[in-house]
C-alpha positions in Angstrom: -4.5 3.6 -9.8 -5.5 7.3 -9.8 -6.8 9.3 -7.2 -8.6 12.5 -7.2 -7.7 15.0 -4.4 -10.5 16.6 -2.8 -11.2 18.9 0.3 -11.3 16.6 2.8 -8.1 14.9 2.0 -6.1 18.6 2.8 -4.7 19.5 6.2 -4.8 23.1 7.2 -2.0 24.4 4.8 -3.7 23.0 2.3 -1.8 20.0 1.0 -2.7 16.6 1.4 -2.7 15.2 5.1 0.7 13.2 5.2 -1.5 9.8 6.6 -3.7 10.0 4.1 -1.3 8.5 1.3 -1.0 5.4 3.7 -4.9 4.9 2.4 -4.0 5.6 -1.6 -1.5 2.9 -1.1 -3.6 0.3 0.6 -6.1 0.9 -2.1 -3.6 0.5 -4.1 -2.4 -2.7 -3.1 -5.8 -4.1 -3.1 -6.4 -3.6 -7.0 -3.2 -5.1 -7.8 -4.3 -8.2 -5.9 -8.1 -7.7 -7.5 -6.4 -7.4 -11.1 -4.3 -10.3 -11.0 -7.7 -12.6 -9.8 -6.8 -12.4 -5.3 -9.6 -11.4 -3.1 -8.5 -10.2 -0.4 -11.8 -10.6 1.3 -11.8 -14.2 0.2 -8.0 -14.8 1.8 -9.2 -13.2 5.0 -13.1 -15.1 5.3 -10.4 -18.7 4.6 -8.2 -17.3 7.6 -5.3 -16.2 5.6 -4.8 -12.2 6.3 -2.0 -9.6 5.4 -0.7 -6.8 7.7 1.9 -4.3 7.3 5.2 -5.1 8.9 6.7 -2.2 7.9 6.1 1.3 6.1 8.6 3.6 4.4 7.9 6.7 3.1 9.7 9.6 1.1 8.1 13.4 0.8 9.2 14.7 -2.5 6.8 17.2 -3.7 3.3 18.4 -2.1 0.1 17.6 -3.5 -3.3 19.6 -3.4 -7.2 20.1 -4.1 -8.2 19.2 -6.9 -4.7 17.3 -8.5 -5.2 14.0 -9.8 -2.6 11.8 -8.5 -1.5 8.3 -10.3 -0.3 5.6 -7.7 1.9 2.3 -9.2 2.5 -0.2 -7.4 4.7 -2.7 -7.7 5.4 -6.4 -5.4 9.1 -6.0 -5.4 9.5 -9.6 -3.6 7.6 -12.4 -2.7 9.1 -15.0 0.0 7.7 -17.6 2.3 6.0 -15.0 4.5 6.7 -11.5 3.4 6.0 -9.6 0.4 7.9 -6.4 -0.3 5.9 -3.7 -2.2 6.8 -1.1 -4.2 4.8 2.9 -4.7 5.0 5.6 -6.5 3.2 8.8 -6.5 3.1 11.0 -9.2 0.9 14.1 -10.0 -1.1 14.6 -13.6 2.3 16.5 -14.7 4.2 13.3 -13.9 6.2 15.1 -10.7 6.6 12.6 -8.2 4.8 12.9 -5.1 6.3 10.4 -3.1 8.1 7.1 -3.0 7.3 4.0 -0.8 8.1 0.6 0.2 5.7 -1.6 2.4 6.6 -5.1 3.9 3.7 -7.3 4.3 3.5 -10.2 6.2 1.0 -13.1 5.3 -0.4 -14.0 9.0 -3.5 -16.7 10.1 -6.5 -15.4 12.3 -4.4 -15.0 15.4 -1.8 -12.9 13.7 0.7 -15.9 13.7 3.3 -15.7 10.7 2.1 -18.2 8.0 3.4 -19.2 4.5 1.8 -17.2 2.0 -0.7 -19.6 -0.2 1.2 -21.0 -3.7 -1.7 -19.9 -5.5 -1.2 -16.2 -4.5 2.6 -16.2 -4.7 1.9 -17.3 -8.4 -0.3 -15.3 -9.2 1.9 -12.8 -7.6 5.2 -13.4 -9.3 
């Protein structure tokens, strides 16, 4: 997925706002679901949601106005429960940005641990 950088995504120096790549990433995420046929609205209106267990994240380079970044994303691991997912960000010249690694874990309404649906984990795998 590629994002544009614009104003509002700077801090005061200039460079993006460190947060703000948490958002590039959960875009991210959601097209991979979208691409491989998962709604994530669906999974979530049927009671079956995803939230972020865990969130690693390595600072290699800054990015700033105007730079088009590329974000890939890849689902590492799929278990019962938790997927492992995989980003990288890199800049139009191909530096990279950052590195990342989420942990997701598929919950029910009340944000109890459930098994992620077969249907996704294929379509996942």
């Amino acid at each position: 997925m590629k994002v544009r950088i614009y104003y509002h995504d700077t801090d005061c120096g200039g460079v993006v706002y460190y947060a703000n790549y948490l958002k590039y990433m959960e875009q991210a995420r959601t097209e991979y679901f979208e691409q491989r046929g998962i709604s994530i609205k669906e999974l979530s209106d049927s009671g079956t949601l995803f939230v972020v267990a865990r969130q690693e994240i390595d600072y290699k380079s800054p990015a700033v106005y105007g730079d088009i970044l590329e974000i890939s994303t890849k689902f590492s691991r799929v278990a019962v429960v938790k997927i492992e997912v995989e980003h990288e960000v890199k800049s139009q010249e191909g530096k990279i940005i950052c590195l990342a690694k989420t942990i997701m874990v598929c919950v029910d309404k009340s944000i109890k641990p459930k098994a992620i649906p077969e249907e996704v984990k294929v379509k996942l795998e």
